[in-house]
Every structure is written in structure tokens, then in C-alpha cells.
C-alpha positions as CSV (number, residue, x, y, z in Angstrom):
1,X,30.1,5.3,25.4
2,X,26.4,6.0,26.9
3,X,23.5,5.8,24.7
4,X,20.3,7.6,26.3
5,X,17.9,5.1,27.9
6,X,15.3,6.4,26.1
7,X,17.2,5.7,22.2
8,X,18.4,2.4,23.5
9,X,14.9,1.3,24.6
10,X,13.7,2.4,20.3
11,X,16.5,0.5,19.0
12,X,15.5,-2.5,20.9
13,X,12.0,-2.2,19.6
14,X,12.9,-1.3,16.2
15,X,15.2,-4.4,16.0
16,X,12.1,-5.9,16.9
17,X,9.3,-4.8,14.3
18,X,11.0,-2.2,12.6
19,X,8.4,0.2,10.7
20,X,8.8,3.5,9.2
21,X,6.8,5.1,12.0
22,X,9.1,3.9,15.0
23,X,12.2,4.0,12.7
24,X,11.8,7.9,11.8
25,X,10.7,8.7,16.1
26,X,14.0,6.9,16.5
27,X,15.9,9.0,14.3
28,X,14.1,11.9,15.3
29,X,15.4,11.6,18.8
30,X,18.7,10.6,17.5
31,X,18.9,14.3,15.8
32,X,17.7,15.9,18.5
33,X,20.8,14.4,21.3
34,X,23.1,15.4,18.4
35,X,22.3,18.4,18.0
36,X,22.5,19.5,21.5
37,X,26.4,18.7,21.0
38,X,26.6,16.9,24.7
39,X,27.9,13.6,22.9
40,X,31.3,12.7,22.9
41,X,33.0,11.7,19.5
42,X,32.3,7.8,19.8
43,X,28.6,8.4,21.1
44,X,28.3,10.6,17.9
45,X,29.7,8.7,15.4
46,X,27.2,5.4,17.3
47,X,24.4,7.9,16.9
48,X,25.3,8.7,13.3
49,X,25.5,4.7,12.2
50,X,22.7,3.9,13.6
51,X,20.7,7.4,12.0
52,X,21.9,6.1,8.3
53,X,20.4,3.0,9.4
54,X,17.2,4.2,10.2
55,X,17.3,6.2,7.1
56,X,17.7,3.5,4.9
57,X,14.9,1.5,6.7
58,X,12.5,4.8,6.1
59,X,14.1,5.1,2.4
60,X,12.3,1.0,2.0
61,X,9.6,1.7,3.6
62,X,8.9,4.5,1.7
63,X,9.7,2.8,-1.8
64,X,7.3,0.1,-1.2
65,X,4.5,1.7,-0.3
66,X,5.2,3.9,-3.5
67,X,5.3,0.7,-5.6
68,X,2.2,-0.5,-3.9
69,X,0.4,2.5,-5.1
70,X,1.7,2.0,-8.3
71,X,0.1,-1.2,-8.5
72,X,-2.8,-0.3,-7.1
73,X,-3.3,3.0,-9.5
74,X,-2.5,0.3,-12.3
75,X,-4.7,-2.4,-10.9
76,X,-7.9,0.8,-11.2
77,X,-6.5,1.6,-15.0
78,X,-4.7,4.5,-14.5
79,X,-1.5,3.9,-15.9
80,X,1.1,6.7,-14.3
81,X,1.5,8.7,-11.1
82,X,1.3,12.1,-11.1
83,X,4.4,13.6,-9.1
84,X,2.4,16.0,-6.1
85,X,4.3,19.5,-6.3
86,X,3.8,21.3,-2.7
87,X,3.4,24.8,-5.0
88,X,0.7,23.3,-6.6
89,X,-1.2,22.8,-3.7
């Protein structure tokens, strides 16, 4: 099995100080050599582990800053978030 250079050097840093900015360019690239279909079916399935862990790193990331603005909207007196709608907009 072969991993691109380039996904292998992310993972290390990830492993490292993962964040949601490095962890989603990780998965990002990850998408992007699967979808060009060159991978055999053990470098796929490697890709597609380490993509649902990335994803569940962005998934954290993203519910704490949510319940950091939560507290912070609380901490200012306004008691509830209003859900953004992209129509509205």
C-alpha cells in the first residue's frame, strides 16, 4: 500500500496539533486521490479510515466552538442562538 507523500506528511502533522483547519486540507486531499480512482482497494479503504477520522476531529472541533459561542451569547444575555438559514441570507 502507498500513501501519497504529500497525505502522509498531513497525517504526521495532524497527529501532531490536530485542528480543524489542517484536519479538513487533509481530508480534502484525501477526497481528491479517491476520487481520481488510481488507488488500489487497501489504499482506499486506508484513505477511507483515516477520512472518518478526520471527520470526526472536524465534527469536535466544530461542536466546541458552537458551545463556546453559546456561552459567550449567554455570558452577553442573550439566551438562544438563532439557527443562520443560507435562504435567508
Amino acid at each position: 500500500m502507498t500513501i501519497h507523500p504529500k497525505i502522509q506528511a498531513m497525517a504526521k502533522k495532524s497527529s501532531e496539533n490536530p485542528n480543524f483547519e489542517t484536519s479538513l486540507k487533509e481530508l480534502e486531499a484525501l477526497v481528491e486521490k479517491m476520487e481520481q480512482g488510481d488507488l488500489s482497494l487497501e489504499a482506499s479503504l486506508s484513505h477511507f479510515e483515516r477520512g472518518v477520522q478526520l471527520s470526526r476531529t472536524c465534527q469536535q472541533a466544530l461542536k466546541a466552538a458552537e458551545q463556546k459561542v453559546e456561552i459567550l451569547m449567554k455570558k452577553s444575555g442573550q439566551e438562544e442562538i438563532t439557527t443562520f438559514d443560507s435562504e435567508d441570507a
